[in-house]
N, C-alpha and C positions, 0 to 999 in steps of 0.2 A: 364907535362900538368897542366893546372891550373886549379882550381876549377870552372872559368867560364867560361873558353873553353869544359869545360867538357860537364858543364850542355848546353850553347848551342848545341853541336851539335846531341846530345842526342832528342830535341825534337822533329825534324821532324816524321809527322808521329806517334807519340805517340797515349797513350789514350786519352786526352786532344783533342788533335788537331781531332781524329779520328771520333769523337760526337758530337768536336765544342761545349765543355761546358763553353769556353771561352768568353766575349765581347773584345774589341781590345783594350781596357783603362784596363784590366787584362794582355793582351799578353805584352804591352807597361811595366805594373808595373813589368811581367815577368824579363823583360832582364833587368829593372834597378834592381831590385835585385843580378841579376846573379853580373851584374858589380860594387854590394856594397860587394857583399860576397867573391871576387877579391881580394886575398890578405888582406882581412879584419881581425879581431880578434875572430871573429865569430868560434866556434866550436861548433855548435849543435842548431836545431832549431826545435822548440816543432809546429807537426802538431796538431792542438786541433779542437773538433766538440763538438759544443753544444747536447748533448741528448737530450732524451722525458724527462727529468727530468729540465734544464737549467746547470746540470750539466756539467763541460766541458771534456772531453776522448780526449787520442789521443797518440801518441809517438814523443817518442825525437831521433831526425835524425840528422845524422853525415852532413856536410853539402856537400858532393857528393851526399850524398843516398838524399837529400831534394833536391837538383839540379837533380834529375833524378825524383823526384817527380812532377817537375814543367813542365814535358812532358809526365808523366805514372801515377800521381795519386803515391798512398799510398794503399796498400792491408790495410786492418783493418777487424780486428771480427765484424762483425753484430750480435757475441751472445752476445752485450750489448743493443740491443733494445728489447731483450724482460726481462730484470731487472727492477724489480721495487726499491726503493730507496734507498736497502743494499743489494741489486744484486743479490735478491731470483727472480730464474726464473718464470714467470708468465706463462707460458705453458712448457710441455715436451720437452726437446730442441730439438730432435730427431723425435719426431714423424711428419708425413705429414702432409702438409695441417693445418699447425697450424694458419695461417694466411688468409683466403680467398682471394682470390684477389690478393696476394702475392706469385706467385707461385718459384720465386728468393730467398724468406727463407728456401725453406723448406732442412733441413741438416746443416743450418747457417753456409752456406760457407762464405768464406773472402768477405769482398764490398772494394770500393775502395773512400780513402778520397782525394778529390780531392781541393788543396791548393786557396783559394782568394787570391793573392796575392797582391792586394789593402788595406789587416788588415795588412801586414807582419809589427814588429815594434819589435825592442830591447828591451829585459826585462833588466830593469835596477837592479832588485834588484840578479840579477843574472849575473855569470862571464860569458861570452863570449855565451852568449846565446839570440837568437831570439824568435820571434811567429809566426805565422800563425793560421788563423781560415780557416776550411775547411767545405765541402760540402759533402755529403756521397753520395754515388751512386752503384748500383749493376754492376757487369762487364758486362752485355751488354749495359752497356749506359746508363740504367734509372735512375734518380732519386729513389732512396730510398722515397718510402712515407712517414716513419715516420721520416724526418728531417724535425725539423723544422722551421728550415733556410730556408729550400726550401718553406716550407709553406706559411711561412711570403712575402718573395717573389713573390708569386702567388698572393699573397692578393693586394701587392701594384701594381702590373700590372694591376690586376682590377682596382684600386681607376684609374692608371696612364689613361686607358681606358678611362676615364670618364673628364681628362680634369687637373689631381691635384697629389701634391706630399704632403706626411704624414711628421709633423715637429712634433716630438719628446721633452720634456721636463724630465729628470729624476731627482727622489727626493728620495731615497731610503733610510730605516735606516735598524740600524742592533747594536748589543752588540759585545762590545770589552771587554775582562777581562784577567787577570792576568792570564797563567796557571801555578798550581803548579804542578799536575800531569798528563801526557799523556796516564794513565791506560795500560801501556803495558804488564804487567807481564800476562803472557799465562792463566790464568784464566777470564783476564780483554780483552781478543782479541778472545771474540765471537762473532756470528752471528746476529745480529749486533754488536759490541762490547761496552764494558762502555763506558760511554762518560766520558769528560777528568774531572779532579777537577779542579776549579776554584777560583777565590775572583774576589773580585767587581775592577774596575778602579779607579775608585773614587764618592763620595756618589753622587746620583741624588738627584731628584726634585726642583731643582733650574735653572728651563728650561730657555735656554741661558745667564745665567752669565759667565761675561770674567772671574772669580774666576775659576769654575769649568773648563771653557774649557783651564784656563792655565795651569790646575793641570795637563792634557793631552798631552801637548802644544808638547812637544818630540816627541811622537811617531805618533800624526795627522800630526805636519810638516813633519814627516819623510814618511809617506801613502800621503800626500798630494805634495810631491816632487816626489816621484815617478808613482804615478799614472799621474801626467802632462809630467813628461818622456816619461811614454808610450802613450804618447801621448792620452788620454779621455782629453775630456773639461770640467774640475772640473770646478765649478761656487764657493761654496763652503763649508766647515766643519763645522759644527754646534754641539754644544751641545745639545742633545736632553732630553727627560724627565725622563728616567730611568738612574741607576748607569750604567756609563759606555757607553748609549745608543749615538750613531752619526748619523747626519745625513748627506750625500754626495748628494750634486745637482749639475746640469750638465748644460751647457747651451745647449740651442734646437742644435737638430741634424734630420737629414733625420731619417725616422723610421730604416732604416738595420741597417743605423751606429750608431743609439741610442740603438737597441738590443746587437748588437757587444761589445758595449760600458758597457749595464748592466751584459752580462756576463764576460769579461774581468775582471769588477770592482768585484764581488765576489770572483771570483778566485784568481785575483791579491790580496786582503783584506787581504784575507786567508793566502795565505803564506807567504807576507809580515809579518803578526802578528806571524805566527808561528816560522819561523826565529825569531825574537825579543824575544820571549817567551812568548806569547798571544795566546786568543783564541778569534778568530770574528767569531758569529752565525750570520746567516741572519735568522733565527729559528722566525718564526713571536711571540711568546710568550713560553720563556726560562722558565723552570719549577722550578722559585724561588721566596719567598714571595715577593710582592709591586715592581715586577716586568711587566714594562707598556709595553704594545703589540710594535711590528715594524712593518711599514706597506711600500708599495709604491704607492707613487703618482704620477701617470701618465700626464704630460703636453701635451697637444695635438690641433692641427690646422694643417688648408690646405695652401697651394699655390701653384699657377701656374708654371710650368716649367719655368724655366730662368727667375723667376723674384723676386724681397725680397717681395712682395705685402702678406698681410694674408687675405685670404678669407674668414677668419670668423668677421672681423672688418665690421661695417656697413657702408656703402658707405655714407648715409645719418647722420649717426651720431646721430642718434633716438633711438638705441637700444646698450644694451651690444654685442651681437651677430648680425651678418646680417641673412639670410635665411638661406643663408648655412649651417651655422654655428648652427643652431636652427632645421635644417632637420636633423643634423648629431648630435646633443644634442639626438634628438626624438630615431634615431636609437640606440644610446646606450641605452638610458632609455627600450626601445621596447624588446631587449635581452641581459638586464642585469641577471636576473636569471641564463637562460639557458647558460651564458655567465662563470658564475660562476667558475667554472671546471678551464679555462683558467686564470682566475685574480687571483685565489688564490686555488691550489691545494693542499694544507697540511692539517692535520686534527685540526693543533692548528691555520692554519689560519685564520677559525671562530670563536675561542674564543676570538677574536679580537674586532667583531661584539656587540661593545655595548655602548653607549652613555658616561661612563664613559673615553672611550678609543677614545675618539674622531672620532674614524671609524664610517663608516656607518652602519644601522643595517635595511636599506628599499632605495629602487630604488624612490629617490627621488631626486632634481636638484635646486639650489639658488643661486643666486646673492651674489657672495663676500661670502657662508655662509661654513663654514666647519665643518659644520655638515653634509652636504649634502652628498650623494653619488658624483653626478656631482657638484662641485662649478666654477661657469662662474665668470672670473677672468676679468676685464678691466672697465672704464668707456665707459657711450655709445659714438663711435666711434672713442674710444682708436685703434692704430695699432697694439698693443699688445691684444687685447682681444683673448680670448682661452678659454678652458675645462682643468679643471685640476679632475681626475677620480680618488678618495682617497680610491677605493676598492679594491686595490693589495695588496698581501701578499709578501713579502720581498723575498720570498725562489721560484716567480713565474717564470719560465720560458720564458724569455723573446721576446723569438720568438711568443708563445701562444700569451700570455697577449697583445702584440702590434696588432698582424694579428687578436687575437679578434676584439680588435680596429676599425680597418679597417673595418671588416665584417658588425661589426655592424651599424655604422658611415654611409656607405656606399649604404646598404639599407636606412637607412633613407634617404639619400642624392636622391637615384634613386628615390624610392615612394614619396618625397615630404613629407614626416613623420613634423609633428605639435604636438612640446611638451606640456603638463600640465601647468598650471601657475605653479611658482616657489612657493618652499613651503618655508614660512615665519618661522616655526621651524620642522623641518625635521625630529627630533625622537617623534613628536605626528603626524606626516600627516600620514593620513589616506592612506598611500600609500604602494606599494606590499612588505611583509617583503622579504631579502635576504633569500636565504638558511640556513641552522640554523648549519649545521652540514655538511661535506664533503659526508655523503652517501647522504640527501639530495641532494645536486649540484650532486651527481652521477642520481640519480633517473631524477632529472630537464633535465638534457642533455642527456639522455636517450629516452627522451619522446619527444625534441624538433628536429622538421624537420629543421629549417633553418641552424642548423650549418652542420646538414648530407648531405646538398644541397649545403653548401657554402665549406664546408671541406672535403665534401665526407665521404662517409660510411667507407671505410677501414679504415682513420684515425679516426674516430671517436671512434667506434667499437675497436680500438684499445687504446685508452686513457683508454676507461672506462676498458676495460681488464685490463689494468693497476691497476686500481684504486681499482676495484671491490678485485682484489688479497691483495693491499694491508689493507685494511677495514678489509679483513676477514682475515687476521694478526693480527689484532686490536682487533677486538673482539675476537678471542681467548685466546688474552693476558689479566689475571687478573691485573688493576691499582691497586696503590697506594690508590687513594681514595675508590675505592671498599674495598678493605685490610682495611681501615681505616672505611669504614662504615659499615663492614658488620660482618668481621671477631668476636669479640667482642660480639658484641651484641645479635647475632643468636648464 
């Protein structure tokens, strides 16, 4: 029997089919797989789910056992949602009721990952091996709430509700460096373990010279062949400002497949470089001297189903933005703060935050100005006009960061929201400062009702669990600069 007669006859009746987590442009992508993995070269195909973190989890499946996944799902641990970011449990894993609302956790029995088979694609940097990105789900059927894949998804059926489809731009950087040592020897593989030693790529700030980016030129062609392999729509490779520092842009995508797309791109980075002998952080600020923050920049506009038209261009051609465009400016500016959490959840994400660093350091919005928080990108009634949102932190979970997007955008859009004049220099406007610090953004989103009405109280209530654990990881731990201020002197 062949591998794809197998997997056909297997799925009548499955879990899949049994809950209907299907659409019929899923079912359809179903059987062409079946009839690529037909005598293919294919041995093994990695089911993968983005976490609460943007990190990606998953197993690599023989390609039977993934052909019987594509009518029964994938059993997986659900004791990786409650890890916060070195897999210290954030509640007792055992005890009841650790989750309200969630009465499917309690014992963190198996869930079941259940394959999109519209991501399936070839890892190129890998012999005889596929992907798949999945969807998490509890065995009666439900949606896992803390996926948030599922999230993001919820989010755009609203915006879809309303008339409009979310078009995605990604700009993401990150450090690539030499590694010399991978810290393995058993004193160096603790909880969390050393991080690796490194050297620099080659020396920065000589921000985009063809010198520097040819010194690279090797191993970006080599990340930049492959990542068009797997199919992302690399726009393109940049030399950025720090040693080493690159930036990857994408051409617009629907928001799923622009999520899909930034975490692929992490993961793929990563091991790409590892193989090679490299280490790629996406670590928004690497703790080395005259070393420049990494941020992401979010491209973002509307359009109407089945058409290329952008809803944020102004019909009349009078303005950089039309109304739309300017209700949904209003809604980001309205819950940026409380927004925080989602755009940029690490603790060095904020040390980013500061005029030197080009990032934003106040909820504020300009014309062409990149300083700004929001910078509205087009001449008035350019077809390209957009928002490009410069307050993401490189390490943000991409499902959050986008379905913040939406959230936000989207009340503005419903209430008719009406932004501030644009601020003419953006780190003296007198405008609302960001979060200063990660407990901050815990405290902000804590207090704020619209995301526990738009996200719901479980997920909410559950991030900050997350976060609160890890903070008070943080401050238990004595720094470097403590040790160096304190030690000494006292």
């Amino acid at each position: 029997m062949t591998a794809g007669r197998e997997g056909s006859g297997s799925a009548a009746g499955g879990f899949i089919q049994r809950h209907g987590l299907w659409t019929d442009a899923q079912h359809e992508a179903a059987e062409q797989i079946r009839q690529t993995l037909d005598g293919s070269d294919i041995r093994q195909v990695r089911i993968g789910w983005g976490d609460q973190h943007g990190i990606m989890r998953g197993k690599s499946l023989t390609v039977p056992e993934f052909l019987r996944s594509l009518a029964d799902g994938k059993d997986f641990q659900l004791v990786t949602t409650i890890f916060d970011t070195t897999n210290h449990p954030i509640v007792s894993p055992f005890a009841a009721g650790n989750f309200p609302g969630v009465p499917e956790l309690t014992g963190l029995p198996d869930g079941i990952l259940v394959p999109d088979p519209t991501t399936f694609r070839r890892l190129p940097w890998v012999d005889g091996a596929a992907s798949v990105l999945a969807d998490a789900y509890f065995q009666n059927g439900k949606p896992v709430p803390f996926s948030t894949r599922g999230l993001l998804r919820g989010q755009l059926d609203e915006l879809a509700a309303e008339g409009y489809e979310f078009v995605v731009g990604l700009e993401i950087e990150l450090y690539i460096m030499r590694l010399l040592d991978p810290m393995l020897k058993p004193e160096d593989c603790g909880w969390p373990p050393t991080p690796p030693r490194v050297e620099g790529l080659s020396h920065g700030f000589q921000y985009l010279t063809e010198s520097r980016t040819d010194e690279t030129y090797g191993l970006l062609e080599t990340l930049s062949q492959q990542l068009t392999e797997l199919g992302l729509p690399l726009a393109t490779v940049e030399d950025e400002w720090g040693p080493g520092q690159v930036e990857f842009t994408f051409a617009p995508q629907d928001a799923l497949a622009a999520a899909d797309s930034a975490l692929l791109l992490r993961t793929a980075v990563k091991q790409i470089c590892r193989r090679l002998g490299y280490h790629a952080t996406f670590m928004a600020r690497p703790a080395f001297p005259e070393f420049f923050p990494s941020g992401w920049h979010l491209h973002q506009s509307l359009r109407q189903p089945g058409t290329d038209g952008n809803a944020f261009a102004d019909p009349d051609g009078g303005q950089a933005l039309s109304k739309v465009g300017m209700s949904w400016l209003a809604g980001l500016l309205e819950h940026a703060v409380p927004a925080s959490l989602f755009t940029t959840p690490t603790l060095t994400g904020y040390k980013r935050y500061r005029p030197d660093s080009f990032a934003p350091d106040r909820v504020a919005w300009g014309i062409e100005s990149r300083g700004a928080m929001l910078r509205v990108i087009g001449e008035p009634g350019s077809a390209g006009s957009h928002i490009e949102n410069r307050v993401g932190d490189s390490a943000a979970n991409p499902y959050l960061y986008i379905a913040s997007q939406v959230a936000c955008g989207l009340d503005g859009l419903r209430r008719g929201l009406e932004p501030p004049a644009p601020s003419l220099e953006p780190y003296a406007a007198s405008a609302t400062p960001l979060p200063r610090s990660l407990m901050d953004a815990v405290t902000e989103l804590r207090q704020d009702k619209f995301f526990r009405d738009t996200f719901g109280d479980v997920f909410v209530d559950y991030l900050l669990r997350i976060k609160d654990f890890e903070i008070g990881r943080f401050l238990q731990h004595v720094t470097d600069w403590e040790h160096q201020e304190y030690f000494e002197m006292y």
